[in-house]
Backbone as JSON, one array per atom type, in Angstrom:
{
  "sequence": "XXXXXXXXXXXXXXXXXXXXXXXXXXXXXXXXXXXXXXXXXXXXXXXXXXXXXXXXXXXXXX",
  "N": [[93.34, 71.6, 109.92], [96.88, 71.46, 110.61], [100.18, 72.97, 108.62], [103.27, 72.6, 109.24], [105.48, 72.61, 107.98], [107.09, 73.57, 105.14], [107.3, 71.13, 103.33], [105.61, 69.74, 104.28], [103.27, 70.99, 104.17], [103.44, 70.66, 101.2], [103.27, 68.29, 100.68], [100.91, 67.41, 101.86], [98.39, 68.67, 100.57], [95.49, 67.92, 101.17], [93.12, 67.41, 103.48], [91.45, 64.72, 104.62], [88.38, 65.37, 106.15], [88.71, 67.85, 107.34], [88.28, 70.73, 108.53], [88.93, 73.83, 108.01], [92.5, 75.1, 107.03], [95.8, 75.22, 107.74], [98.62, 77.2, 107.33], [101.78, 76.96, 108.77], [104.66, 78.55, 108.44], [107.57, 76.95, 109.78], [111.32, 77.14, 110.58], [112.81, 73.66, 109.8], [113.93, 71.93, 112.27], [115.74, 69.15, 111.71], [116.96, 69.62, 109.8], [119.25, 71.27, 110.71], [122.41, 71.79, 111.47], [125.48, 70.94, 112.25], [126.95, 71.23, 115.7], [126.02, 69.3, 118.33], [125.07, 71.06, 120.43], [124.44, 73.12, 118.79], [122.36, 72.22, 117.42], [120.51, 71.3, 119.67], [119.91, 73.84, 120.52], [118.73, 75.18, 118.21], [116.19, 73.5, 117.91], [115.33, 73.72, 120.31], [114.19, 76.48, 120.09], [112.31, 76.63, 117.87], [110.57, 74.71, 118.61], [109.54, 76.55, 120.99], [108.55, 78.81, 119.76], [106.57, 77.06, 118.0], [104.89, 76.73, 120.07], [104.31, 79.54, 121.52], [102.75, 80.37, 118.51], [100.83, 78.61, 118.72], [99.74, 79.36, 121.04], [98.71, 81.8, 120.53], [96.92, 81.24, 118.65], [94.8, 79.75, 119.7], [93.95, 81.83, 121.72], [93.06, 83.71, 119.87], [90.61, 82.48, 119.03], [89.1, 82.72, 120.84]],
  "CA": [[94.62, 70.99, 109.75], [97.73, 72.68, 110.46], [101.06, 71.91, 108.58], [104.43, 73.82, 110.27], [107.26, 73.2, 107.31], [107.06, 73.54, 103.45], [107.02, 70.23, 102.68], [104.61, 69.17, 104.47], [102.35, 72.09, 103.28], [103.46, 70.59, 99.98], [102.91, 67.11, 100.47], [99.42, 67.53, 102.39], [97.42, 70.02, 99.99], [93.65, 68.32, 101.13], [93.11, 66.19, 104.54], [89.72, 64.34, 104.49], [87.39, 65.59, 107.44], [89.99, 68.9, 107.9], [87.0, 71.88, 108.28], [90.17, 74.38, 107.59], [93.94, 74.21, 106.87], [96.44, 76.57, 108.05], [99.99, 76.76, 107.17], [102.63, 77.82, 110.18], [106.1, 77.94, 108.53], [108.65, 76.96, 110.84], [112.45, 76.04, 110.56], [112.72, 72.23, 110.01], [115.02, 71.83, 112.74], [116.3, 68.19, 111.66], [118.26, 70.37, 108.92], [120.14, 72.06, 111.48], [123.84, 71.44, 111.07], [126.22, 72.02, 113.62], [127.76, 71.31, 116.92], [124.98, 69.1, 119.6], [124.71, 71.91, 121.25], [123.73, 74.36, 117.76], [121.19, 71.56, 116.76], [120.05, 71.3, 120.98], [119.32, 75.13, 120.64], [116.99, 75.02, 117.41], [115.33, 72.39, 118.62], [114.64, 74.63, 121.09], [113.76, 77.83, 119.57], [111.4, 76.06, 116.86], [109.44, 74.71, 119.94], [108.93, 77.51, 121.55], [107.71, 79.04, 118.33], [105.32, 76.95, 117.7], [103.92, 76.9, 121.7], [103.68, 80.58, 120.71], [101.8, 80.13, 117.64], [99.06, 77.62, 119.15], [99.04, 80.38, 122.06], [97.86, 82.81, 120.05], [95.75, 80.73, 117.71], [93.58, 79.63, 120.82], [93.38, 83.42, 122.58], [92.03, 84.64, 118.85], [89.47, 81.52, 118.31], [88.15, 82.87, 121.47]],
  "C": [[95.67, 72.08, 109.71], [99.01, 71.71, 110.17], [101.85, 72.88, 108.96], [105.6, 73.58, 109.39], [106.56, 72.61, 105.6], [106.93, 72.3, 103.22], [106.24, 69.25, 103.2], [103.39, 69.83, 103.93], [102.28, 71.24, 101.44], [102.82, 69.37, 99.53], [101.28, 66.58, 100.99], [98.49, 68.26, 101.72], [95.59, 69.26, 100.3], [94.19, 66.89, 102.53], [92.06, 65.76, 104.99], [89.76, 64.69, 106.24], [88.22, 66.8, 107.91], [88.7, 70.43, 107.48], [88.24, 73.22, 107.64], [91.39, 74.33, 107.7], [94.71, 75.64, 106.68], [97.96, 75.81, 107.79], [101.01, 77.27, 108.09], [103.98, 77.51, 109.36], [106.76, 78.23, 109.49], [109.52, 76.77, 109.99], [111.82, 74.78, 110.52], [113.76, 72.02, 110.84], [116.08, 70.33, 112.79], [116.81, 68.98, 110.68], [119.23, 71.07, 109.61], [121.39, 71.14, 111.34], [124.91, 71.55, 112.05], [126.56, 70.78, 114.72], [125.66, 70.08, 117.48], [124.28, 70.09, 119.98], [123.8, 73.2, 120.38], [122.51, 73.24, 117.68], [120.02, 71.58, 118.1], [118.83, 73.07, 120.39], [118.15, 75.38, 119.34], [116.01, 74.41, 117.47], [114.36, 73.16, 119.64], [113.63, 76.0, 120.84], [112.72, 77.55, 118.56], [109.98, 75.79, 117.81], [108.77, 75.41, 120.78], [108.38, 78.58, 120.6], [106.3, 78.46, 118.21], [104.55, 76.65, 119.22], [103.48, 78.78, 121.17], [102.37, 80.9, 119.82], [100.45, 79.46, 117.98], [98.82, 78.69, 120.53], [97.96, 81.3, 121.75], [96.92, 82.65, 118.85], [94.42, 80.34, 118.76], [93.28, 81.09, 121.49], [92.66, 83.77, 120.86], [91.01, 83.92, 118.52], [88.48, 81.76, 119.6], [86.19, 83.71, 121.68]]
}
């Protein structure tokens, strides 16, 4: 099990049938504040974060 923002980490602490449990903090990018276009761009940058993160969680489980 993987959770990606503090309060889910917080609110998930055991997930039946979960062999291990990893925590990825991200931004929560529904807190973003701003302009369309500022909230567009974290949206963005969060996502490509965590594509990142599962990149390099599958190349090291190899």
């Amino acid at each position: 099990m993987v959770t990606v923002c503090d309060h889910a980490n917080e609110a998930c602490p055991f997930f039946p049938g979960a062999k291990e449990r990893k925590h990825w903090p991200f931004d929560d990018p529904a807190d973003e504040t701003g302009t369309d276009e500022q909230k567009m761009r974290t949206f963005v940058r969060v996502r490509d974060e965590i594509e990142k993160q599962i990149a390099e969680f599958l190349e090291s489980s190899k």
